[in-house]
N, C-alpha and C positions, 0 to 999 in steps of 0.2 A: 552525169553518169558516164562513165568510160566505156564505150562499143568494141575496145580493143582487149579480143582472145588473150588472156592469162596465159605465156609458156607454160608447161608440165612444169617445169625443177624449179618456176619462181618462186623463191621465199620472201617475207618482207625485210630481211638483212640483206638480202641482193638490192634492195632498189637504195634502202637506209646507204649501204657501201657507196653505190653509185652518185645520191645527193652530196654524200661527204666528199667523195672524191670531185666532186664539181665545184663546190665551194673550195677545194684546196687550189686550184689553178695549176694540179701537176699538169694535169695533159687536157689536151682538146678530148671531147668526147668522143669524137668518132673514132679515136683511138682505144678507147675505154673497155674496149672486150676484153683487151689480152691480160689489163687490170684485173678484170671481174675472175677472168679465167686462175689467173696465178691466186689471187686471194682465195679461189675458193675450189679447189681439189676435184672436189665433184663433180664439177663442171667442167666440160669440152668445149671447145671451139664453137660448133653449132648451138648451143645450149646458152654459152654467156655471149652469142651475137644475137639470138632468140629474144633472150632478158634486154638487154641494151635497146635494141629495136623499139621495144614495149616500154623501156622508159623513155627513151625518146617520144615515143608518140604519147605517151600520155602525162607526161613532165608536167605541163602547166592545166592540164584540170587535176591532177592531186594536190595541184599547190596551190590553185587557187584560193581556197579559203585563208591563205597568208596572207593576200592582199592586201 
């Protein structure tokens, strides 16, 4: 179970983006805001550092069941 607060603006294509873009080895992630920001319009700077934050923190219990 994940204890980590959902941002407001998170969709599930925000995080979908984010996994892809991590499998692609363009950038380190901790780069990955300005990524999230340019793909997706709606989002601000605070909004896609918001999102990023929240997948980092919760990266490997969504993915766990990969295992």
């Amino acid at each position: 179970m994940i204890n980590t607060p959902m941002p407001d603006k998170l969709k599930t294509k925000h995080l979908l983006f984010l996994d892809s873009l991590r499998e692609s080895g363009i950038t380190n992630m901790y780069g990955a805001g300005a990524y999230l920001e340019n793909a997706f319009q709606s989002l601000d700077r605070d909004s896609a550092s918001e999102i990023l934050s929240y997948w980092m923190k919760t990266f490997s219990e969504r993915h766990k069941l990969e295992e």
